[in-house]
Each structure stands twice: as structure tokens, then as C-alpha cells.
C-alpha positions in Angstrom: 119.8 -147.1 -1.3 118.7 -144.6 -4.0 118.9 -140.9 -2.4 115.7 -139.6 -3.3 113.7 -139.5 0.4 110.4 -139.8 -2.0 111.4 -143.7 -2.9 111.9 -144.5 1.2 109.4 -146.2 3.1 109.7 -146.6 6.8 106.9 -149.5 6.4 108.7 -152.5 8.6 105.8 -154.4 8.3 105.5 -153.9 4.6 109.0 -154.3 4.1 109.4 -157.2 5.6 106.9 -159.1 3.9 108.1 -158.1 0.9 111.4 -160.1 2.2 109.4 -162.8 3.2 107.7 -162.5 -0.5 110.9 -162.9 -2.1 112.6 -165.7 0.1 116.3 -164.9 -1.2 118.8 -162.2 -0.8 122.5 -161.3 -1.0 124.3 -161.3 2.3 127.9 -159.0 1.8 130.2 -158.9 4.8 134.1 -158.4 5.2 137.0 -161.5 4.8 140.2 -161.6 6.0 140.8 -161.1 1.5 138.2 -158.7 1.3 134.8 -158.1 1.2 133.1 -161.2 -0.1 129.2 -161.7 -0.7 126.9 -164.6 -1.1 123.5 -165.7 -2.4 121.1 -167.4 0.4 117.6 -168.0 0.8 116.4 -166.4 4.2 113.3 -166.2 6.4 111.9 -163.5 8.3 111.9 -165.1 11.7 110.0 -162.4 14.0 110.6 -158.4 13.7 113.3 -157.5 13.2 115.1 -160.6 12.0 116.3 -162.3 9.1 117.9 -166.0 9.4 119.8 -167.5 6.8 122.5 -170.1 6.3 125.2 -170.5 4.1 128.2 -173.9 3.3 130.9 -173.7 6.1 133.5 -173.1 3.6 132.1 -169.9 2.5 135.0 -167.1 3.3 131.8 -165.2 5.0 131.1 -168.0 7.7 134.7 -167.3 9.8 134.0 -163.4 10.6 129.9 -163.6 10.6 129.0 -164.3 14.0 129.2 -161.3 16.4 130.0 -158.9 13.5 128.0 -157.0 11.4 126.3 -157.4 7.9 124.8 -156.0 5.1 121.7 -158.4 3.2 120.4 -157.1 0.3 117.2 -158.6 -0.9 115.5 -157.1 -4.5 111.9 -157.2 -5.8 110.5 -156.8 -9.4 112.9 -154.5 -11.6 112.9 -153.0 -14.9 113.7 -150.5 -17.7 112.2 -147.7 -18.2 111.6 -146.8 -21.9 110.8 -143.1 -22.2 108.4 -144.9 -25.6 105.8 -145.2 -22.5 106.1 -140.7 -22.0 103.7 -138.6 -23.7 106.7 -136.6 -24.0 109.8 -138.7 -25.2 112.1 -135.6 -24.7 113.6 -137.4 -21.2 115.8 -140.5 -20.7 115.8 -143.9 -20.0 115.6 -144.5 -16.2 115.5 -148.0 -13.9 112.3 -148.8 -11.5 112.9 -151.4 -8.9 112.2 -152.4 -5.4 115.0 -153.0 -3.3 115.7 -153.4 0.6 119.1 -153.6 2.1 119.3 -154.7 6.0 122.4 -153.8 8.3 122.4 -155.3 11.6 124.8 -157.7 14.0 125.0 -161.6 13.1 124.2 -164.4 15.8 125.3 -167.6 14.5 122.6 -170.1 14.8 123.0 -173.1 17.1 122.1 -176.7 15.8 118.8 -176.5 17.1 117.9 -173.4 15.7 119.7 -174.0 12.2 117.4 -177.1 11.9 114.2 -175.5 13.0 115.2 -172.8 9.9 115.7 -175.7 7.3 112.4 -176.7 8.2 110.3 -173.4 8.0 112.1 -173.4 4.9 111.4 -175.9 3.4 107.9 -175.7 4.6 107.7 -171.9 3.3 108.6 -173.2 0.0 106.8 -176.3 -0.2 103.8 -174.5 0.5 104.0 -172.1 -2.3 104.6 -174.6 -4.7 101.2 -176.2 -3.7 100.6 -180.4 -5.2 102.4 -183.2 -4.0 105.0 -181.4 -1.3 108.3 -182.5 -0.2 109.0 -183.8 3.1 112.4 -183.2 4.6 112.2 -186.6 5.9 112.6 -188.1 2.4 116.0 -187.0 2.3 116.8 -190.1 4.8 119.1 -189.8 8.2 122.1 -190.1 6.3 121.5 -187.6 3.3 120.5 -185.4 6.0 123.0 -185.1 8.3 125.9 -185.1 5.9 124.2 -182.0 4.0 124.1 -180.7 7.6 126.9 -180.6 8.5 128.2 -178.6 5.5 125.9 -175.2 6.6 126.1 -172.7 9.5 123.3 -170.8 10.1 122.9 -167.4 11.2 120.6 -164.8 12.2 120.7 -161.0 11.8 119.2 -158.7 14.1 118.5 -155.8 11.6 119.2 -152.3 13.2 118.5 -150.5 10.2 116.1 -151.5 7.1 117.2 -149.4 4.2 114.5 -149.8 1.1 114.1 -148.4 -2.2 110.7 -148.4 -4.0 111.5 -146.3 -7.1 108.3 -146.9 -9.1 108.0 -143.8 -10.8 106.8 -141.9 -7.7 108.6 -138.5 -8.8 106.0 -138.7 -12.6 102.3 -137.8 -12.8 99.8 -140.4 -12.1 98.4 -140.9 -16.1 102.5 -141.1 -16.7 103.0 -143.9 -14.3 99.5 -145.2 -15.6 101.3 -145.6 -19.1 104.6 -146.9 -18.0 102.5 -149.4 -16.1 100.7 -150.3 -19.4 104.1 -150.4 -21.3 105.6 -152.8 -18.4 102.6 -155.1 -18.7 102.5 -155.3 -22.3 106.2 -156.2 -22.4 106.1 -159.3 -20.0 107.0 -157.0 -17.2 104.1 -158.3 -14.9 105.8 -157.7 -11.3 106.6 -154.3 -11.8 103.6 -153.4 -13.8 101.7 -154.9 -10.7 103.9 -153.0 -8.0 103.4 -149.8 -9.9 99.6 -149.8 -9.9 99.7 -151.2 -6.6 102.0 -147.8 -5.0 99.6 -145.9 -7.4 96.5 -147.1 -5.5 
């Protein structure tokens, strides 16, 4: 979390749809070798918290449930080319949207981890729009040997910790033209989530 109060937000509801936007994040917790981390996708899965599963062999799975965890999940990012300044006597800086969550971890029964696949997969399917994916294509077989590979789990956030540095601490016609620079060099998310925290 960057230590600037003036890139905080304390916006649960906007904060977590930005999760939910993003679908994916980095859950980091401690091993009995160390701390380990791991890519998953996640849901939002009422206020508050964040389900997720990962494969039963991850080092992460054995000390999960009960304990505590950190998920990080990031948004549009970018540099910052002081080219976009009026006045180019500065330095290169990073803009990015960032949320880290730190709660206790429930481990998801079979039930539960099964009702998560399929919001997933419906979440996702949705998005894509067309000819959609049914879980049941998978067949019984294809299903339940995948299955049983993944624990699920379910964090009950205590603390949401989010960084929106988008050039909050510059003049609005400066973010205007680091906006404009963003845009014009393919930067389209964070172009769009400057104007957006501009408006």
C-alpha cells in the first residue's frame, strides 16, 4: 500500500467491484519453507468476502484454513513519462490501482467449492458474451477428477488496503495531459481510470 493517505479510498463498495471487475488476484500466505504466493481467479461472494481456490498440492493449501492471508488483486497500471508535463523538470513516476485484502481463511466445503466453480464460470462466460460454455460439457468424469485436485477457500477480509495512485497529488490540466499521453500510447485502462477519478 503506497503511503500517501491522498491515493486511499475507504470505498468497500467501489473497491470491491473493482475486484469483482478484475476476477484474479495474488493470494501470499506463510509455508512451513516460507512465505509462498499463488495466482487464482476469485469472486466477491457477499461483503466482505473473497472466495478462491487453488490445486491441493499448492504449499499454500496445508496452513490456509483458519489462518490468515494477504490477496492482492491490481487494476490498470502504467508509466508515467514526465514527456506528458508542461514542465519536464520532474521524474518518471508509476500510476496504478491496487487493493490488497488481509483477513482469516475458511476452507470451503464441497458444496460450497462447487457452487464457486459455477459462479465462475458463469461470471466469466457471461463476459465473454456468444456461444457460452456450460460446465456440464466437461462430462462426470472430466469433472470430478479436476475436482478433486482444488480446495477452495474463502477469506473474510478484515482490512481492505487499496491504492488508487492516478496522479491525484498533480493539477487537473496535468492529469488531463497524462491522460491524453496514456490514451495515445495504448494505455486505454488507465487513461480511462484517470478521467474517471478526475470526474
Amino acid at each position: 500500500m503506497h503511503p500517501n493517505p491522498l491515493f486511499h479510498s475507504d470505498d468497500r463498495a467501489m473497491i470491491e467491484a473493482m475486484i469483482a471487475q478484475v476476477g484474479v488476484g495474488t493470494v501470499f500466505g506463510q509455508t512451513r519453507t516460507g512465505p509462498c504466493a499463488a495466482r487464482t481467479p476469485l469472486i466477491v461472494h457477499g461483503a466482505g468476502r473473497l472466495q478462491y481456490h487453488l490445486a491441493k498440492s499448492n504449499p499454500l493449501v496445508d496452513g490456509l484454513d483458519g489462518g490468515s492471508a494477504l490477496v492482492t488483486v491490481d487494476g490498470p497500471d502504467g508509466y508515467i513519462s514526465p514527456r506528458w508535463y508542461a514542465k519536464r523538470d520532474t521524474v518518471p513516476t508509476w500510476n496504478y490501482v491496487s487493493v490488497e485484502a488481509v483477513g482469516t481463511v475458511r476452507k470451503l466445503d464441497d458444496d460450497e467449492l462447487e457452487a464457486f466453480l459455477h459462479q465462475l464460470i458463469d461470471m466469466h462466460e457471461n463476459r465473454l458474451g456468444g456461444d457460452r460454455w456450460d460446465a456440464s460439457e466437461a462430462g462426470t468424469g472430466t469433472w470430478d477428477r479436476l475436482f478433486g485436485g482444488i480446495a477452495g477457500f474463502e477469506l473474510q477480509v478484515e482490512a481492505y488496503r487499496p491504492t488508487i495512485k492516478l496522479s491525484q497529488d498533480k493539477p487537473a490540466e496535468v492529469r488531463r495531459h497524462i491522460a491524453a499521453g496514456l490514451e495515445a500510447s495504448g494505455q486505454h485502462d488507465l487513461a480511462a481510470a484517470m478521467i474517471e477519478a478526475g470526474a
